[in-house]
MARVOKE-579694 format. One record per residue (C-alpha): x, y, z; residue in one letter. Coordinates in steps of 0.05 Angstrom, whole numbers, m for minus. Layout:
N
<site x="X" y="Y" z="Z" code="a"/>
...
This chain:
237
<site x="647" y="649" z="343" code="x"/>
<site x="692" y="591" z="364" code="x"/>
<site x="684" y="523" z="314" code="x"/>
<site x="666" y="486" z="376" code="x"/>
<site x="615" y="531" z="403" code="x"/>
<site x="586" y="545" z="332" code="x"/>
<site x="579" y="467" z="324" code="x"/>
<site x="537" y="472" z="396" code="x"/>
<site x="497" y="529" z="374" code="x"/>
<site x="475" y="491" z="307" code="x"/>
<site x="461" y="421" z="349" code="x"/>
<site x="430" y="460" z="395" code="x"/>
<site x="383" y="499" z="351" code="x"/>
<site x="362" y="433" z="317" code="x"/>
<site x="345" y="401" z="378" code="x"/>
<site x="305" y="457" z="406" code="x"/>
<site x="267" y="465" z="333" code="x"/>
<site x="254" y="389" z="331" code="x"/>
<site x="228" y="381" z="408" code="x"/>
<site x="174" y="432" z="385" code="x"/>
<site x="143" y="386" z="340" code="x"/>
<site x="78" y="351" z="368" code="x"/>
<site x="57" y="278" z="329" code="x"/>
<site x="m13" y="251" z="341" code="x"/>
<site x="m13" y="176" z="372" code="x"/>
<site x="m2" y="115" z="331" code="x"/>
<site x="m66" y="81" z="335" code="x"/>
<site x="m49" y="37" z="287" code="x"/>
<site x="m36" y="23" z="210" code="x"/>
<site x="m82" y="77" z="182" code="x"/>
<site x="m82" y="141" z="228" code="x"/>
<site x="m123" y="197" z="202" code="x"/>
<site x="m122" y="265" z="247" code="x"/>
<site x="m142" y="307" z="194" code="x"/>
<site x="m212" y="259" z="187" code="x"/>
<site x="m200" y="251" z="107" code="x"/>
<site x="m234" y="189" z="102" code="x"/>
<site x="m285" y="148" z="114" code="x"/>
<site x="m298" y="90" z="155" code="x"/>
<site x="m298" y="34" z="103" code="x"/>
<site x="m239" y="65" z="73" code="x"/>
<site x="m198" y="58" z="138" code="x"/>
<site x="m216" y="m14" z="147" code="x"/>
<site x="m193" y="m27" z="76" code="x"/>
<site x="m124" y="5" z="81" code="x"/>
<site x="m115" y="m22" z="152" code="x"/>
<site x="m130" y="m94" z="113" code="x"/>
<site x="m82" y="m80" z="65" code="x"/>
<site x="m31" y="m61" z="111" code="x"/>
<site x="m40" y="m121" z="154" code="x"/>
<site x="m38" y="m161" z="107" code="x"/>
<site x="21" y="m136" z="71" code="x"/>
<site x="50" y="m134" z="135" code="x"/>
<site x="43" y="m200" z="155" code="x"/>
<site x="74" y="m227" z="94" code="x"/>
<site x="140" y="m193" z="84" code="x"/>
<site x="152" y="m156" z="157" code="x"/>
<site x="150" y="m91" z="127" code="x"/>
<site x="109" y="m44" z="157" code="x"/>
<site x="66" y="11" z="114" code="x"/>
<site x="27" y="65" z="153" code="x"/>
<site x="m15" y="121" z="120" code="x"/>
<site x="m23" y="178" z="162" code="x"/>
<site x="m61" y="256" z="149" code="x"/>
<site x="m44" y="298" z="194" code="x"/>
<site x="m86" y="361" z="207" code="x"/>
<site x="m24" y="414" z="209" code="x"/>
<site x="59" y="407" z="200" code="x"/>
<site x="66" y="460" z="254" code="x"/>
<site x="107" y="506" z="209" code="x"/>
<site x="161" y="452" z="196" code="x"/>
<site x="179" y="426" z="123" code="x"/>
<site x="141" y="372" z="105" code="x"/>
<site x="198" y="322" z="96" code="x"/>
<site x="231" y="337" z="170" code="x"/>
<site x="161" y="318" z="191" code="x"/>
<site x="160" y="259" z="159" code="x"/>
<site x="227" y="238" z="184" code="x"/>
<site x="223" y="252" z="254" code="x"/>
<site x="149" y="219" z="248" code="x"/>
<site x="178" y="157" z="224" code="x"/>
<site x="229" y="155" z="286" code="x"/>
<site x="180" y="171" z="336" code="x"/>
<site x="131" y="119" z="319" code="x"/>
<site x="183" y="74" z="311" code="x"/>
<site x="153" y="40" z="237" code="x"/>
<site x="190" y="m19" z="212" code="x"/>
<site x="232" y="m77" z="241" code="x"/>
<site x="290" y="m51" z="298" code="x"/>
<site x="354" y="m66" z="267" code="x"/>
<site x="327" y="m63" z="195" code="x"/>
<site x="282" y="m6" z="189" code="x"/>
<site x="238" y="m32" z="139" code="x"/>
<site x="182" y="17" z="149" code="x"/>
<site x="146" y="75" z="104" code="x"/>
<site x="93" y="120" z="111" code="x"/>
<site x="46" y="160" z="68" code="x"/>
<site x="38" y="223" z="98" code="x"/>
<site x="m13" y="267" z="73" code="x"/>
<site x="m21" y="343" z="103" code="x"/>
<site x="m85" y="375" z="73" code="x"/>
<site x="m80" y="443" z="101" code="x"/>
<site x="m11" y="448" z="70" code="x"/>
<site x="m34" y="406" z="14" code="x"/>
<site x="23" y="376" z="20" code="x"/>
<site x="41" y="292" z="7" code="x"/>
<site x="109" y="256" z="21" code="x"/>
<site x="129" y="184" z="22" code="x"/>
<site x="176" y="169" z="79" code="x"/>
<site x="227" y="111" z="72" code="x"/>
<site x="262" y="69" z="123" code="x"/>
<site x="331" y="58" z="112" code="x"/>
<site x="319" y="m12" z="106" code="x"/>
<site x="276" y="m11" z="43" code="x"/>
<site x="308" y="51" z="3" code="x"/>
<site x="333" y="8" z="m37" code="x"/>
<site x="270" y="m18" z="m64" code="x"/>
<site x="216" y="43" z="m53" code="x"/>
<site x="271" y="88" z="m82" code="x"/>
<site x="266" y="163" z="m80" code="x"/>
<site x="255" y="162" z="m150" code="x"/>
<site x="196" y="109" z="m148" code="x"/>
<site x="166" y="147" z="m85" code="x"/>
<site x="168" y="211" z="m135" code="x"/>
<site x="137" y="173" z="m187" code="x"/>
<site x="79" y="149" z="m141" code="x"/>
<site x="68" y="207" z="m110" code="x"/>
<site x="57" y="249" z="m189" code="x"/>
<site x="32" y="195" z="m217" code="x"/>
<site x="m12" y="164" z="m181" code="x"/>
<site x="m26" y="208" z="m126" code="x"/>
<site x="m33" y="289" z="m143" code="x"/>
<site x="m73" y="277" z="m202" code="x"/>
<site x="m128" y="246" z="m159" code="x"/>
<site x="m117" y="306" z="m105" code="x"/>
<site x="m128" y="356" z="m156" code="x"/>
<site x="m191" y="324" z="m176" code="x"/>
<site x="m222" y="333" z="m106" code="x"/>
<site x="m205" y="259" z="m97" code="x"/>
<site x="m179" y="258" z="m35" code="x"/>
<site x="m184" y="182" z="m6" code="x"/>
<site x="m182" y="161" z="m81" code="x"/>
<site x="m113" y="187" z="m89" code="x"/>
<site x="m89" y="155" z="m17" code="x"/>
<site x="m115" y="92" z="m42" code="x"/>
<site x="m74" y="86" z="m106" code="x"/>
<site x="m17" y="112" z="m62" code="x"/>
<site x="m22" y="58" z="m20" code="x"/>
<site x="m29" y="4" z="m74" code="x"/>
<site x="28" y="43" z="m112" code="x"/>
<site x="77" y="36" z="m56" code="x"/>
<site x="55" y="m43" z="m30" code="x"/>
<site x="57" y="m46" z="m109" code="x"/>
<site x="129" y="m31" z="m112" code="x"/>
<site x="148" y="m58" z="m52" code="x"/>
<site x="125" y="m134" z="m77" code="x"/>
<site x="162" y="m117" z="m134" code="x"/>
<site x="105" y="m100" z="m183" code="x"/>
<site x="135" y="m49" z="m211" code="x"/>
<site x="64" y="1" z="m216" code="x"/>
<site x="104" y="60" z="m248" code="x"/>
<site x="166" y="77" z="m270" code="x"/>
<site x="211" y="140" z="m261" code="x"/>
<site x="208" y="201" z="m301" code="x"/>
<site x="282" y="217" z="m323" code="x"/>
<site x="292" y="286" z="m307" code="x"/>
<site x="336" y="330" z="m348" code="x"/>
<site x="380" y="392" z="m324" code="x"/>
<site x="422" y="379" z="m258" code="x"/>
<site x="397" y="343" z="m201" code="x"/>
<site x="365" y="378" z="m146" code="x"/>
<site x="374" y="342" z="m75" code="x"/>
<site x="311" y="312" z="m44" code="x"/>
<site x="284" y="360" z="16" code="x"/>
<site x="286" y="297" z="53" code="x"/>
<site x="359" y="277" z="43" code="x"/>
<site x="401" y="296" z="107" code="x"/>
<site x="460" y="347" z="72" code="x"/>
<site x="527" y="313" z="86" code="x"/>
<site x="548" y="371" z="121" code="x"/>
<site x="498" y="363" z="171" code="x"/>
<site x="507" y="296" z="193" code="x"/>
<site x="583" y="310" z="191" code="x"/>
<site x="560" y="357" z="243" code="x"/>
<site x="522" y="324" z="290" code="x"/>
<site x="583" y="268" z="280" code="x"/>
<site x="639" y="311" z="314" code="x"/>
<site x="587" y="332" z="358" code="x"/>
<site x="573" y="280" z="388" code="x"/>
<site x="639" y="257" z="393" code="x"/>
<site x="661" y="315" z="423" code="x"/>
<site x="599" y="308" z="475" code="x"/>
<site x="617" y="230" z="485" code="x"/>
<site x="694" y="235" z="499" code="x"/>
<site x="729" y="207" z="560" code="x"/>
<site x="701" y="164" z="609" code="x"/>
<site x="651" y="120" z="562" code="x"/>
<site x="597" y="160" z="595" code="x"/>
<site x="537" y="179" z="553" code="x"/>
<site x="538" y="253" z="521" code="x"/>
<site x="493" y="303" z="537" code="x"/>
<site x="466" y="367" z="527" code="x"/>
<site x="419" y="409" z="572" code="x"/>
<site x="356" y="374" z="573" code="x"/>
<site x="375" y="317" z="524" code="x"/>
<site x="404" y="257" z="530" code="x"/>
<site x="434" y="232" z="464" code="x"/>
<site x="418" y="155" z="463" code="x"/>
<site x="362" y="157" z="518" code="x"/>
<site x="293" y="170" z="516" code="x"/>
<site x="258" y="202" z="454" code="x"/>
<site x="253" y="279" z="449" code="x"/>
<site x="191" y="283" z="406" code="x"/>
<site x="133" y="304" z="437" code="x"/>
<site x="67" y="276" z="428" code="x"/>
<site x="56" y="199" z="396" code="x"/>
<site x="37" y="140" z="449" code="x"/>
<site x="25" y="71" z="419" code="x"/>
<site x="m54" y="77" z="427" code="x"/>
<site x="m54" y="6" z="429" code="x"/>
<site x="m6" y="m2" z="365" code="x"/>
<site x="68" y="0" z="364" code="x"/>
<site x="126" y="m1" z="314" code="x"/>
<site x="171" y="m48" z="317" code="x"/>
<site x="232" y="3" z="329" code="x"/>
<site x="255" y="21" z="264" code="x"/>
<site x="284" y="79" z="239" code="x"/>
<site x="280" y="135" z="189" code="x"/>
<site x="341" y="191" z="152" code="x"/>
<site x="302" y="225" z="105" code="x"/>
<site x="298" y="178" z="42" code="x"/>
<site x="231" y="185" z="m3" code="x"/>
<site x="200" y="245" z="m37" code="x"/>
<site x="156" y="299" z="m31" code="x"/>
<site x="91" y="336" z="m72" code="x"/>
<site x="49" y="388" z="m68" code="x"/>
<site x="m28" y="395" z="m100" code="x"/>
């Protein structure tokens, strides 16, 4: 296969893989599809959230979802993040707690904007410190709780836990975009954008127009337009 046509095939397989994914609505700081907790829980979070929100900009959602659809839990997260649009346009300071039960499956998701504060390290940190050991006790919105307080935590600069140093080499975060990959979609789109100023396109896709993710609506809450590439970490229970 021709380098051009192979770099097609791989955009195009990506695109086609990611337009099956189906998000619920944002309804608003606290979104629970897979009905994980209760009532009073959901108005304290949201609180918190608000709050927190209304203070430094940053915007913090916890969402369960009741299935990942197949897809890796961390390109979930990610192209959740970019659909709902979480954290300020033009400095992506958004995160969410995403928490798939039927996986059993957790990940923080990081905006670009605040990976340099809710580090992949400190999002691992939260997530086995604070988090899986409630899960595995059958504490389910006990552990989202101390997530949530774990990550507004850090994000005020609290400092709740601190990094385990890891020995032996370092494996990449699922999360993390490979280099090769965006080098890939790079000449890509390039390639697709060339001559004529014109936006590029491929069948059914317009790169830089309207969103390709299924599902989502604001449900009467909105993002404010930020964006997501993968920084954070991920768990299992």
């Amino acid at each position: 296969m021709r380098p051009l046509a192979l770099l097609f095939a791989l955009f195009w397989a990506f695109t086609v893989q990611a337009a099956e994914i189906s998000f619920p609505p944002l309804t608003g700081r606290v979104v629970d599809q897979a009905h994980v907790l209760s009532a009073g829980a959901v108005r304290s979070l949201d609180q918190k959230l608000a709050d927190h929100e209304a203070t430094t900009h940053q915007q913090v959602i916890v969402a369960t979802v009741a299935s990942l659809q197949g897809h890796d839990i961390a390109e979930y997260g990610y192209q959740l993040g970019r659909k709902w649009g979480i954290g300020e346009k033009d400095k992506n300071t958004g995160a969410i707690l995403l928490v798939a039960p039927t996986e059993r499956e957790v990940r923080i998701e990081v905006g670009y904007g605040l990976e340099g504060t809710l580090t992949d390290a400190l999002s691992r940190a939260i997530i086995e410190q604070r988090i899986i050991p409630e899960f595995r006790a059958g504490r389910m919105e006990g552990g989202i709780i101390a997530g949530t307080d774990a990550i507004l935590g850090t994000l005020r600069g609290e400092a709740p836990v601190q990094p385990v140093q890891r020995r032996g080499n370092h494996r990449e975060d699922p999360g993390e975009i490979p280099p090769v990959a965006l080098i890939v979609i790079f000449i890509v789109f390039l390639l697709l954008t060339r001559g004529g100023g014109r936006r590029g396109y491929l069948p059914g896709v317009m790169l830089g127009g309207p969103s390709i993710w299924r599902g989502g609506g604001d449900g009467g809450f909105s993002g404010g337009g930020g964006s997501f590439g993968g920084g954070g970490a991920s768990g299992k229970w």
